[in-house]
Every structure is written in structure tokens, then in C-alpha cells.
C-alpha positions as CSV (number, residue, x, y, z in Angstrom):
1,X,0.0,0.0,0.0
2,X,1.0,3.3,-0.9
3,X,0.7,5.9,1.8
4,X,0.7,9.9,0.9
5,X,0.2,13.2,2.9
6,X,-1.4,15.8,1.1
7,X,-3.3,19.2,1.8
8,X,-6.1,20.7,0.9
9,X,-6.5,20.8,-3.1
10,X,-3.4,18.7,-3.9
11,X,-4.5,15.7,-5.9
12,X,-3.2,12.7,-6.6
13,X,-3.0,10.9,-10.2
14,X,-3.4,7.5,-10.4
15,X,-2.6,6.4,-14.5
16,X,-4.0,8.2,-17.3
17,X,-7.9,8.8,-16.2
18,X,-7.9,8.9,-12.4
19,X,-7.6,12.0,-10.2
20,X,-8.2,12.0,-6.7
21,X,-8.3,15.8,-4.6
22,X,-8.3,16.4,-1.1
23,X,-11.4,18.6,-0.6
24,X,-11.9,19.1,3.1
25,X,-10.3,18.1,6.4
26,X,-12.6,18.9,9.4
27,X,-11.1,16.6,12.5
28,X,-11.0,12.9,11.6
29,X,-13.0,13.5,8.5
30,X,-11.4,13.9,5.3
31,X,-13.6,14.8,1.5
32,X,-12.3,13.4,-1.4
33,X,-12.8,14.2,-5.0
34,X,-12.6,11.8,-7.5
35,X,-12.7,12.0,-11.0
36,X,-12.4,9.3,-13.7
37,X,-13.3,8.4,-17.1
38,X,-17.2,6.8,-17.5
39,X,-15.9,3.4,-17.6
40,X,-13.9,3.2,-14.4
41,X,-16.1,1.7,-11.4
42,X,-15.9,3.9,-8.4
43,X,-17.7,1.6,-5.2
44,X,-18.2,2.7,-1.7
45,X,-17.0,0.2,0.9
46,X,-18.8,0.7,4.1
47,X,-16.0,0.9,7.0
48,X,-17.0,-1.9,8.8
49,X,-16.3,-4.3,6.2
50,X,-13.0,-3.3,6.6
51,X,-10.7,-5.2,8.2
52,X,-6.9,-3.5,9.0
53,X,-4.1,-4.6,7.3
54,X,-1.8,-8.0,9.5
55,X,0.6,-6.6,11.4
56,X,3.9,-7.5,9.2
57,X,6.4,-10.0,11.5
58,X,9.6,-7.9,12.4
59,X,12.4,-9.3,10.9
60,X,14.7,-11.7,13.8
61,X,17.3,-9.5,14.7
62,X,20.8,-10.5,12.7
63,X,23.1,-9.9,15.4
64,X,21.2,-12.4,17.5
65,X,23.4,-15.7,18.4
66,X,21.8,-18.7,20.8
């Protein structure tokens, strides 16, 4: 996963159709803009039918010696 910061009105451009802008930010709560070409599906997942990511497994530590 790709993980950006942005402010208000920067966008994001994902390929050749797909722009993304940071509307609002009020709190927790961020708008979105998003604009793509007719034939690109845009769905709505509700949030609790997302689960979070694993946590990844830390690497064992080299230096370690039993």
C-alpha cells in the first residue's frame, strides 16, 4: 500500500484517467474528490467491512546468536 500526505486541493494521479483531490479536512474527517473516465467503477465500501491490514512479523534481529 501506498501511503501519501497531502493538503487541501493537492490531488493525486493514479494512471491516465484517475484524479483523486483532497477537498476538506474537518477533524477525523477527510472529502475526497474523485474523478475518472465513465468506464472506471468507483464503489463505496462501508467501513465496517474493513478489516486493518496484518501486522507484518519484524524481521529476527541478525546480530542475534543462541
Amino acid at each position: 500500500m501506498l501511503v501519501l500526505t497531502r493538503k487541501i486541493n493537492e490531488r493525486i494521479v493514479i494512471g491516465d484517467g484517475i484524479e483523486v483531490v483532497v477537498l476538506s479536512v474537518r477533524g477525523n474527517r477527510v472529502t475526497l474528490g474523485i474523478a475518472a473516465p465513465l468506464e472506471t467503477s468507483i464503489r463505496r465500501v462501508p467501513t465496517t467491512t474493513l478489516k486493518a491490514p496484518a501486522p507484518r512479523r519484524e524481521l529476527e534481529l541478525a546480530g542475534s546468536v543462541n
